[in-house]
C-alpha positions in Angstrom: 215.5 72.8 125.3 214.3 76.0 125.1 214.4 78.1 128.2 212.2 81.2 129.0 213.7 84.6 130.1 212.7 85.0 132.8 210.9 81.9 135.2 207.8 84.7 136.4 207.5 85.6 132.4 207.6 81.8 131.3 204.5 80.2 133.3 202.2 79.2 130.2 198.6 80.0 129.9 196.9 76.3 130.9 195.4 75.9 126.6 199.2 76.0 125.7 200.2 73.8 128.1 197.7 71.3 127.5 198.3 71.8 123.3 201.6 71.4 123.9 200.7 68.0 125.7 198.5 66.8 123.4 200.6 67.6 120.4 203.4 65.2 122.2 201.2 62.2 122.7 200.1 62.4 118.8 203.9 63.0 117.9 204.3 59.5 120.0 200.6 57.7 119.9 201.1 54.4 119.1 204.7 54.1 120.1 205.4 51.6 123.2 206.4 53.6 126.7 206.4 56.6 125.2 205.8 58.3 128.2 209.5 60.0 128.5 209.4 60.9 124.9 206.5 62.8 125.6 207.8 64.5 128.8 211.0 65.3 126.8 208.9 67.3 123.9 206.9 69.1 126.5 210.0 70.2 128.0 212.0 71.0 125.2 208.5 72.8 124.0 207.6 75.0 127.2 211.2 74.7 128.8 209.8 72.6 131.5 206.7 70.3 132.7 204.1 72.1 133.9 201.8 71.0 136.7 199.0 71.4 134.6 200.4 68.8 131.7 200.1 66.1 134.4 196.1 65.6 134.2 195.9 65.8 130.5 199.0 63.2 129.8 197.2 61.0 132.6 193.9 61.2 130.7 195.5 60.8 127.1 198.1 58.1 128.0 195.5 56.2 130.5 198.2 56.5 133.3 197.5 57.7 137.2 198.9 61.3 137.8 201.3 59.5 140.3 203.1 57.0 137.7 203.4 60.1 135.6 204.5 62.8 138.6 206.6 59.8 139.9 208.8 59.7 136.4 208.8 63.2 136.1 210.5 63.6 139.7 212.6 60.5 139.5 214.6 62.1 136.5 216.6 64.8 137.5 217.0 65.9 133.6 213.0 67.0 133.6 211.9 70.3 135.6 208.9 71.3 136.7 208.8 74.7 137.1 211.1 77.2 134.7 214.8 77.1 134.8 216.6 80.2 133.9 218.3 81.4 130.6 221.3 79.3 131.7 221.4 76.0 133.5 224.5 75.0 135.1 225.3 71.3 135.7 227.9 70.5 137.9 229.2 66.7 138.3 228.9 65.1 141.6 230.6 61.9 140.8 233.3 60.4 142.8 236.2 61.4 139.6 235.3 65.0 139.7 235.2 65.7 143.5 238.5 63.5 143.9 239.7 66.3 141.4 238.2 69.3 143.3 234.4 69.2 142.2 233.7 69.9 146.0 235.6 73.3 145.8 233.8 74.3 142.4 230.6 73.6 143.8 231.7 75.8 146.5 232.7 78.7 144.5 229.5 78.5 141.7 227.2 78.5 145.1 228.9 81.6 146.5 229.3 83.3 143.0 225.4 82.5 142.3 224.3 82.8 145.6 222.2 80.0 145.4 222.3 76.1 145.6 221.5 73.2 143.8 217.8 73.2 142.6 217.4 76.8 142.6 218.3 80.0 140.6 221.0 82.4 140.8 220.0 85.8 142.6 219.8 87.8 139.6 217.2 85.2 138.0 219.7 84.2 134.9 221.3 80.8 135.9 219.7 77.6 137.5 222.1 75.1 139.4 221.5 71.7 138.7 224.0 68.9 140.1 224.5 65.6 137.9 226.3 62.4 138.8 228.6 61.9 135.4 229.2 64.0 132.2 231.4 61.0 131.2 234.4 63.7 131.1 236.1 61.4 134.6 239.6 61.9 133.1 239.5 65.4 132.7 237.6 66.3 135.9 236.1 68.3 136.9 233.5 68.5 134.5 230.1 70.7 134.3 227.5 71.3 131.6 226.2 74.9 130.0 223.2 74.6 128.5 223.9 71.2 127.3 227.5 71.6 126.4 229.9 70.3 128.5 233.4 71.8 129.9 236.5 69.7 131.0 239.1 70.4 133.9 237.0 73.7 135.4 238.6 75.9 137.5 237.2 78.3 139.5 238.7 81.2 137.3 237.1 78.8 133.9 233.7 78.7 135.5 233.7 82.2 136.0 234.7 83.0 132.2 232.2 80.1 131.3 229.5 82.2 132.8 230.3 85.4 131.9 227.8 88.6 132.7 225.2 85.5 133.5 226.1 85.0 136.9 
């Protein structure tokens, strides 16, 4: 997923959001329920789903905007507005906060100054929380822009972020 520099900077003009839709549905015409592989190009296209793809999928895939806003808000992996540069998943599951999850998510709130479903203060990271990175016997576990980190401490969060946060 590509993800823009800055959320302000990233909002596309509406004739590349709706070429980016349309070049999804003729990546995927033909192909049965290919309504989340067409979300997932848009997003890995723009960086997220943009308001404005809603009405042309709905047209081009003969689906009501609602079935198509409802699967776009029941997945918490699509976004529709930008995310920053880097997007921090933290696990919620039961392994990683009987581990100390609860105490992360603590400390990467604080340190961003921001919670879940928002973006950092300085505009470069965007908390997201997720319920299992499969990494339950080396919790806690989060993800970095898609590339996940096992038994995170405080101190390795930190590092993992870097000047980011």
């Amino acid at each position: 997923m590509t993800t823009p520099a800055s959320p302000a900077a990233a909002q596309p003009a509406s004739d590349a959001v709706k070429q980016a839709a349309l070049n999804a549905v003729n990546r995927y015409a033909g192909q049965k329920g290919n309504l989340l592989p067409v979300l997932h190009d848009i997003q890995h296209t723009l960086g997220y789903i943009p308001d404005d793809a809603v009405p042309v999928l709905s047209e081009a895939l003969q689906l009501s905007r609602a079935e198509i806003h409802g699967v776009i808000t029941f997945y918490p992996h699509f976004h529709s507005k930008p995310m920053a540069p880097t997007v921090l998943e933290m696990c919620r599951a039961e392994s990683c906060q009987a581990m100390g999850a609860n105490r992360l998510i603590d400390h990467a709130r604080q340190k961003l100054g921001c919670d879940f479903h928002e973006t950092s203060q300085n505009g470069q990271v965007s908390l997201e929380p997720v319920y299992c990175l499969g990494l339950c016997a080396q919790s806690p576990a989060v993800m970095v822009n898609g590339q996940p980190h096992a038994r995170v401490t405080p101190a390795k969060l930190d590092k993992l972020l870097g000047e980011e946060a």
